[in-house]
C-alpha positions in Angstrom: 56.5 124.8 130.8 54.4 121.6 130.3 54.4 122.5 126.5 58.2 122.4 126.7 58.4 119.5 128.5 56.1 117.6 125.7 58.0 119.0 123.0 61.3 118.0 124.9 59.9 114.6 125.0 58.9 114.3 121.7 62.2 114.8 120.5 64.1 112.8 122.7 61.2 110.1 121.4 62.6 110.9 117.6 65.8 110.7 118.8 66.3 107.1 120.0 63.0 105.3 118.8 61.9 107.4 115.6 63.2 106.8 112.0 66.9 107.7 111.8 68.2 107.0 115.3 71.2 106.8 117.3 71.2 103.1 116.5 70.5 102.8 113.4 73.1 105.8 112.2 75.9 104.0 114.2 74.9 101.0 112.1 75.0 103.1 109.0 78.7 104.4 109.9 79.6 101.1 110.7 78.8 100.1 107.4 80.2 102.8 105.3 83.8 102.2 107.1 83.5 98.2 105.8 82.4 99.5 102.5 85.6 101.9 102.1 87.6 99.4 103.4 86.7 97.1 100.6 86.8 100.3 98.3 90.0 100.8 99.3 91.0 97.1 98.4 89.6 97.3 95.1 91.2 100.2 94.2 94.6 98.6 95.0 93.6 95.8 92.8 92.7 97.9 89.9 96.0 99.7 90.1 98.0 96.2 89.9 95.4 95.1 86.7 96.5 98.5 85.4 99.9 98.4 85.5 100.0 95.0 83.9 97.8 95.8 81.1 100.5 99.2 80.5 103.4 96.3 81.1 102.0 94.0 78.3 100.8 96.8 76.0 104.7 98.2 76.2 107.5 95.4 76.8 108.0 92.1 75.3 109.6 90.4 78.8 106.2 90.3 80.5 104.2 89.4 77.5 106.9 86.2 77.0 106.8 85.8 80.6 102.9 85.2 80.7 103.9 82.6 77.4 107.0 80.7 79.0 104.5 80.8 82.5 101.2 79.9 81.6 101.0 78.4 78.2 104.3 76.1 78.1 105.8 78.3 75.2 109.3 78.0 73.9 111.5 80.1 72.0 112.4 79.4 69.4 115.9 77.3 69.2 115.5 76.1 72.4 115.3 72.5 74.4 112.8 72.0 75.9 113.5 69.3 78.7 110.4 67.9 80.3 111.3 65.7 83.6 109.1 62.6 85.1 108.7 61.8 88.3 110.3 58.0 88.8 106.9 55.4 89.5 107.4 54.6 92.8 108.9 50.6 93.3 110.4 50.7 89.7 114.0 51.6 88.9 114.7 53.8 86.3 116.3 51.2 84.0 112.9 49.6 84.4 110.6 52.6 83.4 112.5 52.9 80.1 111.9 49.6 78.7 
């Protein structure tokens, strides 16, 4: 009986002090969720990159938007009208001269 009762113990002993415990495992779960959470957010992102790339590799709008959008382009026969903010204290007739 006293052999099971040492053996008992040292198990229990493993069980919350020893390497792998109750702790540290709950830690560890804890830590995977976070990590699939961010998974899970990445993933999501890659899909979006991805269906751009497809968009810009297939249509003309969103390539031309992307030009118009980030690099000031115009087409070609258009006006372009670029509009300055008035200098505060000056009139318009003013700024001109």
């Amino acid at each position: 009986m006293l052999l099971l009762l040492i053996c008992l113990g040292g198990l229990q002993y493993r069980l919350w002090f020893g390497e792998a415990n109750l702790r540290e495992v709950q830690t560890l779960k804890q830590e995977i969720e976070l990590q699939r959470t961010e998974n899970d957010l990445l993933i999501s992102r890659n899909h979006q990159l991805d269906a751009e790339v497809k968009d810009l590799k297939q249509g003309l709008a969103a390539l031309e938007e992307r030009a118009r959008n980030q690099l000031g382009m115009v087409k070609e026969g258009e006006t372009f009208f670029q509009l300055v903010p008035a200098l505060p204290g000056k009139t318009p007739a003013e700024q001109g001269q």
